[in-house]
N, C-alpha and C positions, 0 to 999 in steps of 0.2 A: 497441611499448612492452613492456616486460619483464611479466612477470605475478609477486608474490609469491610465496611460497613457500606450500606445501598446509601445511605445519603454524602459520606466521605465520595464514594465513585461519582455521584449523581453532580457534586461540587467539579468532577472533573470534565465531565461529559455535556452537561446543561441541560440533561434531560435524564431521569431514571434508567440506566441501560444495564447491563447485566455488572453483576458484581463479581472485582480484577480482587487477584491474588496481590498478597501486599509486595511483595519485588514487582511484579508488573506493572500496580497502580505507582508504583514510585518511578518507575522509568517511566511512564506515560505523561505524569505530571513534572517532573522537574529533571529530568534529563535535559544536559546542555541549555537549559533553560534561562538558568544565574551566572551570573560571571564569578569566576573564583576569587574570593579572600585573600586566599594565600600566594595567588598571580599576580594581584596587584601592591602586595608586599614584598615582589621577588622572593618566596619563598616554598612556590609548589614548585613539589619534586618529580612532577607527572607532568610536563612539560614536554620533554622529550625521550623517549617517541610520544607523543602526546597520547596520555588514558584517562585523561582529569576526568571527572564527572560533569563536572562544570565547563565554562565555556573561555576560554581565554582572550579570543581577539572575538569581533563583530560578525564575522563571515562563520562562525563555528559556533553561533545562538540559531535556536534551534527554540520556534511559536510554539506553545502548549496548545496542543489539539483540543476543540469544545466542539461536543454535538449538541448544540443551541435544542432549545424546544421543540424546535418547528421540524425537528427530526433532521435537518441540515447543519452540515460543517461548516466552522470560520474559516478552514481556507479546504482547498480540493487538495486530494491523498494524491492526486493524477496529472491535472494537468500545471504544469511548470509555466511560471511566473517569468514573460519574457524584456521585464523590467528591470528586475532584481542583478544586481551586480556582487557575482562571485568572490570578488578581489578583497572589496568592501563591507559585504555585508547590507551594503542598504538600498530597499526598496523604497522608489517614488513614493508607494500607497503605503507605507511603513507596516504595522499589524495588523490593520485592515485590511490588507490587499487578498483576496477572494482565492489565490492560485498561490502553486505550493514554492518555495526558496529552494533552489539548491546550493544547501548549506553545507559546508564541509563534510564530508563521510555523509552526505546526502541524508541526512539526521530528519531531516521531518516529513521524510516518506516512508522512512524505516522504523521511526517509533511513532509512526500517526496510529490513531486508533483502529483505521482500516485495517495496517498492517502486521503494526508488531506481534511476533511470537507465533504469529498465523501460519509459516511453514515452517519443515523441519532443517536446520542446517545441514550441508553436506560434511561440514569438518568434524571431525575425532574434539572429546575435550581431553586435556591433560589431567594430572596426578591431582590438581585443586578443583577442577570440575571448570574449568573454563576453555570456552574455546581455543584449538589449535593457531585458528587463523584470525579469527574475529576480537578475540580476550576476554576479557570479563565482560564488557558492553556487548559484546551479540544479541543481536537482533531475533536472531530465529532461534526457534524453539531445538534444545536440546532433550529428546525423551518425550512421553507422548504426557505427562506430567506438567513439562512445560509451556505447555501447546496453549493458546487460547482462543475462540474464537473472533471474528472479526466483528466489530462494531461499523456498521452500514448505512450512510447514508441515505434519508426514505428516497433522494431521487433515484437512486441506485435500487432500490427495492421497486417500485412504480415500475424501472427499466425493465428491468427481470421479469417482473410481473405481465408485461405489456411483450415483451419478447418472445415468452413462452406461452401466450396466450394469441401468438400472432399478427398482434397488429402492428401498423406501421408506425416507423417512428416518421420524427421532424415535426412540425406546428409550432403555432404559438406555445403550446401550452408542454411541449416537449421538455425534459427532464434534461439537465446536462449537469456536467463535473462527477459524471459516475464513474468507476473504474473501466477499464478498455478490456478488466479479465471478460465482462459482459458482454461488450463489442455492440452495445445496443444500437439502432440507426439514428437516434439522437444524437450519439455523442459520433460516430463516423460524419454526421452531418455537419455537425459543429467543428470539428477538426479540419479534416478533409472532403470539407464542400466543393474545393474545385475540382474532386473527380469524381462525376458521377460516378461512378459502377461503385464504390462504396455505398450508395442510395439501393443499391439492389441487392433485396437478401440472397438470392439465391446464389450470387457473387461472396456476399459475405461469410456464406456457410461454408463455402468452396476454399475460401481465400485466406480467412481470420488465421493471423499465425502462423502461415505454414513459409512464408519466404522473409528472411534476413531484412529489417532495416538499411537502408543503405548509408543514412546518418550513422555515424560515430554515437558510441550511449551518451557521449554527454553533449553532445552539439543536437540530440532528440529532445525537442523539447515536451513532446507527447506523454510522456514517461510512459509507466503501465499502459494508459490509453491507445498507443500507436498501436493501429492492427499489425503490423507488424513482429518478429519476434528478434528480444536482444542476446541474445544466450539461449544455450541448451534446455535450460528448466524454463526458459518461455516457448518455447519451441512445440507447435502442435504437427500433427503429420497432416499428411497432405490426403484428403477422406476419394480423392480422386485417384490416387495412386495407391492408396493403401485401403484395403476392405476390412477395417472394423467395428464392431456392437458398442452401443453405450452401454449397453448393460453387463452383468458377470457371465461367466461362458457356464453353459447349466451343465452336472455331472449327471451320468446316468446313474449312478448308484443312489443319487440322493432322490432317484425318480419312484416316484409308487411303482407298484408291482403293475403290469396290465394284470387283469379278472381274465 
């Protein structure tokens, strides 16, 4: 399949980023985005169950994700916006507002450019190649074909970098609105400041993941970010009760001969 052009992408991103496959670049950029024609003529037929493309009421508009220049997003993949009114649709801070909506079918965390297509779905597709569960709009990638990498926020990249290199998050100059898959101590600090032991990594390595939020997923307002886990596929084991390698388990056969 042909891929877009790097400056068609580069118009969706706000910065030169890797170049999207053209069905991807088209959900990325105008998925639930516009409101329907044909809904405001009484005349769409995807109404109910609702599959429109487009968006019908206000609460089901869904921000087109921009990664500005400065290697930062107009709003965060993560943390949820505790403004924003579900019913309605409308936030105080309207498109500017820095933190993510959640919009019907939670639409701009699932086609933000963090996330869409980045994992594989669990559902079977049907006879037309569309998801079981999800339909034609699924989110996640069917096939490793449809797969695409994530587009990364630098403060998320800074996190990563600064994590694995060791050092301490928090300060002035700390990085925040990165994903929670990180768990960096910025963004712990930022969240959940009022309990310490989040501040302490060695808490964090032990901890990240392995017990059940006790909010409801949609009363969390942390989304990805809650160390915490919402589901099984968030769900890491617990490295204190269970003994395992990050790395692949080595074969002997693939081992040289000893001399």
């Amino acid at each position: 399949m042909p891929s877009v052009s790097k400056a068609a992408a580069a118009a969706l991103s706000g910065s030169p980023p890797q170049t999207e496959k053209p069905t991807h670049y088209r959900y990325l950029k105008e998925f639930r985005t516009e409101q329907c024609s044909l809904f405001l003529q009484h005349k769409c037929t995807q109404h109910r169950p609702f599959t429109c493309f487009h968006w019908h009421f206000l609460n089901q508009r869904r921000r087109r994700p921009l990664r500005r220049r400065d290697g930062t997003f107009n709003y965060s993949p993560d943390v949820y916006c505790a403004k924003y009114d579900e019913a309605t649709g409308v936030c105080p801070d309207g498109d500017e507002c820095p933190c993510l909506h959640r919009t019907a079918g939670d639409t701009e965390r699932k086609y933000h450019l963090r996330y869409y297509k980045t994992g594989t779905c669990i559902h079977e597709t049907d006879a037309r190649g569309h998801c079981v569960k999800n339909g034609l709009h699924c989110a996640f990638a069917h096939g490793p074909l449809d797969l695409r990498p994530p587009v990364c926020d630098v403060r998320e990249l800074q996190a990563q970098d600064a994590f694995q290199n060791g050092q301490p998050g928090g300060g002035d100059g700390a990085p925040d609105l990165q994903p929670g898959v990180l768990a960096s101590q910025a963004m712990i600090e930022k969240i959940l400041g009022e309990d310490p032991r989040w501040q302490d990594s060695t808490f964090v390595l032990g901890s990240y993941k392995t017990e059940q939020c006790p909010k409801p997923p949609r009363l969390c307002r942390q989304g990805y970010a809650c160390p915490h886990f919402h589901s099984s596929r968030d769900r890491r084991r617990d490295p204190r009760r269970f003994q395992y390698s990050t790395g692949l388990p080595r074969d002997p056969q693939l081992e040289p001969s000893a001399r």
